[in-house]
C-alpha positions in Angstrom: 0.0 0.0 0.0 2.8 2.4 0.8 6.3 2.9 -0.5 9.0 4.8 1.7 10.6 6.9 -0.9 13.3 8.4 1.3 15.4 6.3 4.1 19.1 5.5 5.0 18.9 1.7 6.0 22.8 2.0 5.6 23.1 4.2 8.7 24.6 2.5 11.8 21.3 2.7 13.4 20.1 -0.1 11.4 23.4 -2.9 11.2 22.1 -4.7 13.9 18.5 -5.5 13.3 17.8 -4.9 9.3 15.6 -8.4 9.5 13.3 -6.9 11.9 13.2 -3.3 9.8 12.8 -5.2 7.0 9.9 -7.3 8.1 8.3 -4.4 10.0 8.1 -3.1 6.4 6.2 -5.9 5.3 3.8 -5.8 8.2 3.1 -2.2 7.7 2.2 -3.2 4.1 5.2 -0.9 2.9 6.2 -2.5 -0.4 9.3 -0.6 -1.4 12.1 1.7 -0.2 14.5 3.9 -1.6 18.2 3.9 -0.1 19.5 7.1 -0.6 23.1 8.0 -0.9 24.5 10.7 1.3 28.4 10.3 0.5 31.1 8.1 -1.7 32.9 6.1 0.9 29.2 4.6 2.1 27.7 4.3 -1.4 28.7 0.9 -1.5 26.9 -0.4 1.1 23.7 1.3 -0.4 23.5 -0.2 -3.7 24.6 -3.6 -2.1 21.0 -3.2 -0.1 19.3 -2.5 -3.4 21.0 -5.6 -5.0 20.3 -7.7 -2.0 16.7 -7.1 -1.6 14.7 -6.9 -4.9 12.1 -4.6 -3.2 15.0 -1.8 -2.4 16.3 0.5 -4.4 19.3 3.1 -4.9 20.4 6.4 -5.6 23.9 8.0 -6.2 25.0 11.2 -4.6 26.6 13.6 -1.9 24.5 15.5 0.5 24.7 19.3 0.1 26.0 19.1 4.0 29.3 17.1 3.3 31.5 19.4 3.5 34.7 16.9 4.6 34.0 14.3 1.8 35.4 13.0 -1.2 33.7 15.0 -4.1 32.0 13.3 -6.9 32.6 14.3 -10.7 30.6 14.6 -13.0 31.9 11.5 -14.7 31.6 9.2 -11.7 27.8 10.1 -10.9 26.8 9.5 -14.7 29.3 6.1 -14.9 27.4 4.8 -11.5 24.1 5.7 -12.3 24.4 3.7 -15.7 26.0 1.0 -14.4 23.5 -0.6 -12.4 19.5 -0.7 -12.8 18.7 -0.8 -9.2 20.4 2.8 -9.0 17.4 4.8 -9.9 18.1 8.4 -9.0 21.3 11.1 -8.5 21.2 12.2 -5.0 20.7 13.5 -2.6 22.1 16.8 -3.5 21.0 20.3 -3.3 21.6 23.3 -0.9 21.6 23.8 2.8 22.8 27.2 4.9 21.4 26.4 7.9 24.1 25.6 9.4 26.7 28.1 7.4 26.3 30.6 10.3 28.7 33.7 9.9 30.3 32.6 6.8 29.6 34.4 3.4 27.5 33.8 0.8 30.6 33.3 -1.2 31.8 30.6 0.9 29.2 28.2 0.4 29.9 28.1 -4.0 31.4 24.8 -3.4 28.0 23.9 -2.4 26.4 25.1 -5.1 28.8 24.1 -7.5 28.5 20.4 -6.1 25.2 20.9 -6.9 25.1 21.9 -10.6 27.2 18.7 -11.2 24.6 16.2 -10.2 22.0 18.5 -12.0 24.3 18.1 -15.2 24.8 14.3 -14.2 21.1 13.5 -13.7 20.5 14.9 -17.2 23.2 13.1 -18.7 22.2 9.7 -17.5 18.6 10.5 -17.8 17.8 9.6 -13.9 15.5 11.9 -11.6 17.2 14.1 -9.0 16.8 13.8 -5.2 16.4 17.4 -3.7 17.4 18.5 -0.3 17.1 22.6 0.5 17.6 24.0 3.4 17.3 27.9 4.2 18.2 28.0 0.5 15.0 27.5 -1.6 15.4 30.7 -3.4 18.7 29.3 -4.7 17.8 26.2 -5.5 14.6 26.7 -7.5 17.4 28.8 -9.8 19.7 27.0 -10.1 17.6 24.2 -11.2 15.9 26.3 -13.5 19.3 27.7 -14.7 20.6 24.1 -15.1 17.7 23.0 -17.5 16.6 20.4 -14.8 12.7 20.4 -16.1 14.3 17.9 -18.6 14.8 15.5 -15.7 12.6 16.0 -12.4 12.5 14.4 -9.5 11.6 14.5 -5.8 11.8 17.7 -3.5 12.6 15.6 -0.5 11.1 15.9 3.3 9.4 19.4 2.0 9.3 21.9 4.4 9.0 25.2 2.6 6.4 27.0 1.9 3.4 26.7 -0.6 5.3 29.0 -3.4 8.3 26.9 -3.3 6.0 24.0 -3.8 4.7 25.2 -6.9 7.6 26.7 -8.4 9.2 23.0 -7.8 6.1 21.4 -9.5 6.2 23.7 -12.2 9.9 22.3 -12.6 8.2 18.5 -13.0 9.2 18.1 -9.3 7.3 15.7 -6.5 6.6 17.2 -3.3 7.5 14.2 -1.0 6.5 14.9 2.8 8.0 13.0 5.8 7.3 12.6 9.7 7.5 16.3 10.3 4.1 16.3 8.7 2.7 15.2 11.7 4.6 17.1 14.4 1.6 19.5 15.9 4.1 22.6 15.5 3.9 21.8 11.9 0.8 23.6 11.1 2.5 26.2 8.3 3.9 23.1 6.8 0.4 21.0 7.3 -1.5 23.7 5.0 0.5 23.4 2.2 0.3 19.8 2.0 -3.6 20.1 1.5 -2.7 22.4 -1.1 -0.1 20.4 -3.0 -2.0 17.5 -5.6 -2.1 13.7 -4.5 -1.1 13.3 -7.9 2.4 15.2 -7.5 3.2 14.2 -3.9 5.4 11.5 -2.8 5.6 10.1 1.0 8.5 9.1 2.8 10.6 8.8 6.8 13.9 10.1 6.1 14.7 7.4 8.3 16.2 7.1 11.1 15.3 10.9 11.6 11.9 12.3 11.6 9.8 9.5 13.0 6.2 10.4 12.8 3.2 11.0 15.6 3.3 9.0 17.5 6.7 7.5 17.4 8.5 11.0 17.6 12.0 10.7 19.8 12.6 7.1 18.9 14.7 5.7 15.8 12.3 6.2 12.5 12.1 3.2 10.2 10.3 2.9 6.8 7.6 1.0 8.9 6.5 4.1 9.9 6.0 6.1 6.5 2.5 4.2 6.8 1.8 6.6 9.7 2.9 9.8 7.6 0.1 8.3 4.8 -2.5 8.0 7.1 -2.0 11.5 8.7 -2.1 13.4 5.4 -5.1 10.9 4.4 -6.9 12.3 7.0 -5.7 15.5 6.5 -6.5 15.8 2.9 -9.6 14.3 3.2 -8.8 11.1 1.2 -9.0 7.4 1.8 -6.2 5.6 3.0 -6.0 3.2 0.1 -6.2 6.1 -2.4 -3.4 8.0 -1.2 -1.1 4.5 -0.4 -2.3 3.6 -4.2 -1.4 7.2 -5.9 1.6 8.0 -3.7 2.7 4.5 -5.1 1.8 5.6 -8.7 3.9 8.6 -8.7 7.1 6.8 -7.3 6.7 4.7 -10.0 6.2 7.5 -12.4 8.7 9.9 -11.1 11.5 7.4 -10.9 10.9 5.7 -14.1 10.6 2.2 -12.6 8.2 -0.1 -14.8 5.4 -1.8 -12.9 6.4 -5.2 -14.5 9.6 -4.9 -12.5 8.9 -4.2 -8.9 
């Protein structure tokens, strides 16, 4: 009914009891998962779940917050993605400047130009991008538009701007996928524009292990739980639980090019 299109089973949290994650997925009727890459040293280890488990799948990419990594080309990205079916999306990438503090503007350009090179990669190997903004919408909406990435799309991951960036993303051929944050009662801003964004362009997802949901806030998130972010904006939206599992499943499908026959 539900696909979690946004964890990091990779994470420490998880070496010691993926069985049990894995078969809490099954009992929360959560059919599929995306295993998102955050930097190169560890991107082994997420394609290796993707290979390992035919429901799981991968994506390729350095997390705009990485500042003490190995930097991907542009070469690597497009080689890796290519390489191997299960790898169905660059990512994630994008901007964050919460954390940049006193520094300049001008300090964070390695950011940005990290970020223009998975744009460029996506495109090249013809594979959605995975977005992650952070006190930086305004530059990331521009540079995607100055990049040409409405060729490509993708997923504006655990969405927490406002309505306008929303749009402006979906205008882009983006998905507005919403996590546990959703549900957090100081989320009420945030909770207004996802009755505003379209089932048909949204995508759910834990960002796991961060973010778990009402009413497992504080404790280790797990895809398990991206059932509880459906049924929250179900409710919320005014929906029935088996339309939004069914579309949400649709457009993960649709956004990352996976063919029904296959999964």
């Amino acid at each position: 009914m539900f696909i979690d299109s946004h964890c990091h089973l990779d994470f420490p949290e998880f070496q010691a009891r993926l069985p049990e994650v894995l078969a809490n997925m099954e009992k929360a009727q959560v059919s599929h998962g995306l295993c998102v890459s955050v930097d190169i040293p560890d991107f082994p280890k997420v394609l290796q779940l993707a290979q390992d488990h035919p429901h799981l799948y991968a994506s390729v990419g350095v997390h705009p917050d990485y500042e003490d990594t190995p930097e991907p080309s542009f070469e690597f990205l497009v080689d890796t993605a290519k390489a191997n079916p299960k790898i169905i999306a660059i990512g994630e990438t994008g901007l964050d400047y919460f954390r940049m503090g006193d520094r300049s503007y001008d300090s964070m350009e390695w950011q940005r130009d990290r970020f223009r090179t998975h744009i460029r990669a996506a495109i090249a190997a013809k594979k959605p991008l995975i977005i992650h903004t952070r006190s930086a919408s305004e530059d990331t909406i521009q540079i995607l538009k100055e990049e040409g990435a409405l060729s490509i799309g993708g997923v504006m991951h655990c969405f927490t701007e406002s309505l306008d960036v929303a749009k402006k993303a979906m205008d882009l051929g983006f998905y507005i996928s919403f996590s546990g944050i959703v549900t957090f009662k100081s989320a009420k801003d945030l909770q207004e524009t996802c009755k505003q964004v379209p089932l048909e362009r949204m995508l759910i997802e834990t960002d796991s292990p961060y973010l778990a949901p009402i009413p497992y806030r504080g404790k280790t998130n797990e895809p398990a739980y991206v059932a509880k972010v459906g049924e929250f904006i179900a409710e919320l939206k005014g929906v029935s639980l088996e339309a939004l599992g069914k579309q949400t499943s649709e457009n993960f499908f649709d956004c990352f090019q996976i063919d029904r026959n296959d999964s």
